[in-house]
C-alpha positions in Angstrom: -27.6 4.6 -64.7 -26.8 6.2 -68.3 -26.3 9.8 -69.1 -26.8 10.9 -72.7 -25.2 14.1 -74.2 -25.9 16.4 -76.8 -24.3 19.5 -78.4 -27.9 21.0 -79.0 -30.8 18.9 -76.4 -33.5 20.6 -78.2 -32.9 18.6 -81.4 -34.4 15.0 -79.8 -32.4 13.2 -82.6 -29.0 14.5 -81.7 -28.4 12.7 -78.4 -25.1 10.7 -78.3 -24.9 6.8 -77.1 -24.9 6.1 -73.5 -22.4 6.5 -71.0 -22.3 4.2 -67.8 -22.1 6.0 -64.3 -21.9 3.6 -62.0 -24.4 0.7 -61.3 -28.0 0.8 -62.0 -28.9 -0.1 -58.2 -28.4 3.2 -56.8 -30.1 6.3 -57.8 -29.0 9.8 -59.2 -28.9 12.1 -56.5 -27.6 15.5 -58.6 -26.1 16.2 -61.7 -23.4 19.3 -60.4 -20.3 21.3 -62.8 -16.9 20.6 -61.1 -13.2 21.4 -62.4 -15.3 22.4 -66.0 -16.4 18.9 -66.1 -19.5 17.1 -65.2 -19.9 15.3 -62.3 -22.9 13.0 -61.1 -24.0 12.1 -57.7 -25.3 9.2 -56.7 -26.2 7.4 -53.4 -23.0 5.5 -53.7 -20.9 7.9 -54.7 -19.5 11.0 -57.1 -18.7 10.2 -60.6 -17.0 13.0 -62.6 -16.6 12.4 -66.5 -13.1 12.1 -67.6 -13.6 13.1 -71.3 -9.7 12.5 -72.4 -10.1 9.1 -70.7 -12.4 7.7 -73.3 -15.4 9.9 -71.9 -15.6 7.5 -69.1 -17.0 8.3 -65.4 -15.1 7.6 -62.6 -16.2 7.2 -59.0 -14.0 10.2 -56.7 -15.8 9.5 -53.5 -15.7 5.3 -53.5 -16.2 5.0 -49.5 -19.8 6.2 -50.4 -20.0 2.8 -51.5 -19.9 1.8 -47.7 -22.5 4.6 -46.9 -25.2 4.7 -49.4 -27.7 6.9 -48.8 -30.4 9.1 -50.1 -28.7 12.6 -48.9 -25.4 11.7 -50.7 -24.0 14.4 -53.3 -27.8 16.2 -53.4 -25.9 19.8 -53.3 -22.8 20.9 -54.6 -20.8 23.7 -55.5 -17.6 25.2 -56.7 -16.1 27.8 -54.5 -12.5 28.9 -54.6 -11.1 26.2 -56.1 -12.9 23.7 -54.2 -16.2 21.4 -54.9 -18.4 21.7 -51.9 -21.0 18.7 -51.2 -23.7 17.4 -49.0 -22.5 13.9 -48.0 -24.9 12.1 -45.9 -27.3 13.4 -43.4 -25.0 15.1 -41.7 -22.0 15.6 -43.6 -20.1 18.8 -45.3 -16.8 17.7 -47.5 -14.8 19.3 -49.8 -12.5 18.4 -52.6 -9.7 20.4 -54.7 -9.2 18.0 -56.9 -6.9 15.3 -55.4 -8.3 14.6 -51.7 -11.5 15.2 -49.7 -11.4 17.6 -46.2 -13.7 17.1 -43.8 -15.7 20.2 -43.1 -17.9 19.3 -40.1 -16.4 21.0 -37.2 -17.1 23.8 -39.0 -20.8 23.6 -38.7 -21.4 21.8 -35.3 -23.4 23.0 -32.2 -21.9 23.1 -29.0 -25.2 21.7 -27.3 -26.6 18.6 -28.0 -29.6 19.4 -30.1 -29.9 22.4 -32.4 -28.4 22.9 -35.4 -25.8 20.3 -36.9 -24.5 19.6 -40.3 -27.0 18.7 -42.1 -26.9 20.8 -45.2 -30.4 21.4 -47.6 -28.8 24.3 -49.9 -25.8 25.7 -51.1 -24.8 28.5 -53.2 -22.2 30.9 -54.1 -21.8 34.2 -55.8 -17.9 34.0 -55.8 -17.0 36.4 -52.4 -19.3 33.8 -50.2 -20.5 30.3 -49.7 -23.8 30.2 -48.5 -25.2 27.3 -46.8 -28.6 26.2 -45.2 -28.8 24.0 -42.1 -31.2 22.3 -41.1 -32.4 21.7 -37.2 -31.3 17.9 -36.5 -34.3 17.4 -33.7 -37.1 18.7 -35.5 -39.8 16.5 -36.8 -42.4 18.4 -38.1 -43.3 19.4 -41.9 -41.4 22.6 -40.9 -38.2 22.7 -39.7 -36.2 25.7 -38.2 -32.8 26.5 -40.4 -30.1 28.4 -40.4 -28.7 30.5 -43.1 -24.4 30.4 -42.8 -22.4 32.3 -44.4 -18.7 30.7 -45.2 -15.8 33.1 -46.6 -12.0 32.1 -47.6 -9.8 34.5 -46.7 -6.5 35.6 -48.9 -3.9 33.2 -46.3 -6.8 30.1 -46.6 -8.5 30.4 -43.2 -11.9 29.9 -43.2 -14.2 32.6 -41.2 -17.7 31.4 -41.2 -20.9 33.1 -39.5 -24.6 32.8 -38.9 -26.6 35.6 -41.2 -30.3 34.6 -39.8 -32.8 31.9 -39.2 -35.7 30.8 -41.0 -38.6 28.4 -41.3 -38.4 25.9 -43.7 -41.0 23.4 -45.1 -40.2 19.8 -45.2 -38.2 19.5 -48.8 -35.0 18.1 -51.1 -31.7 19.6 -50.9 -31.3 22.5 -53.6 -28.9 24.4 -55.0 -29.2 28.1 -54.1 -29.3 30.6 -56.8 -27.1 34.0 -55.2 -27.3 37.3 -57.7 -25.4 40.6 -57.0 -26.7 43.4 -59.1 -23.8 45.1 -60.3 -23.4 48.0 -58.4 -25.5 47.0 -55.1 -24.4 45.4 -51.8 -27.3 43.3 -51.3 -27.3 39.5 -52.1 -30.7 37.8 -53.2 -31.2 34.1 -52.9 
């Protein structure tokens, strides 16, 4: 697939040559900002654009190569310093930059059915990371979910807890919109 930028997109002529990103057998998933660059993600993998480097992409996730799938890179965030992803149906990475962390156990039921990793939303408005997860067993058009809050604290622990449930329809993963009114204490999504 090719990605074409422009300093202003409203001016149709303006838009610069095409730039590669990966092969053109696997789809584009989401386009997400990480480290003040772009990066795109694909079912086969996450390609961030290395500007300096002759405005090339370049694939920081390869073993998606060996996993390809629909659910791969769909959300993403930045969140203290790290880029937060969906990978898979049921996967919840991380990377700072130079390696990936596995952030699974994180999210995991101690039973064998309820809720599990598989993340549909993510958003942050800098004190948080919230995340919506989905109910593994269901099989309906709506589909119980749980809304997670995840905090860093100031030595790099992770506390994380459950804020509610909720009834979802059948739908894409999305990236959640947070907004703190200056002055308030409630958080809207």
């Amino acid at each position: 697939d090719d990605l074409h930028l422009a300093t202003d997109p409203t001016n149709g002529g303006a838009w610069g040559a095409a730039i590669e990103v990966g092969k053109d057998d696997h789809n584009i998933q989401g386009v997400h900002q990480v480290e003040g660059s772009i990066a795109i993600g694909k079912e086969d993998g996450l390609y961030i654009n290395r500007y300096l480097d002759r405005n090339r992409f370049e694939n920081i996730y390869p073993g998606a190569e060996y996993f390809v799938a629909s659910d791969n890179f769909v959300s993403g965030t930045m969140y203290k310093g790290w880029f937060y992803t969906a990978l898979g149906e049921v996967g919840l990475d991380r990377w700072d930059g130079s390696h990936w962390e596995d952030m699974n156990h994180l999210l995991q039921s101690p039973g064998f059915s309820d809720f599990g990793t598989r993340v549909r939303g993510m958003g942050t408005d800098g004190h948080y990371l919230f995340i919506i997860i989905e109910d593994l067993t269901a099989d309906s058009i709506t589909k119980n979910s749980w809304l997670y809050g995840l905090r860093q604290e100031q030595d790099g622990r992770l506390a994380i807890h459950q804020i509610t449930s909720l009834v979802m329809t059948n739908g894409k993963h999305g990236t959640m919109a947070v907004y703190l009114p200056s002055g308030e204490t409630n958080r809207y999504l």
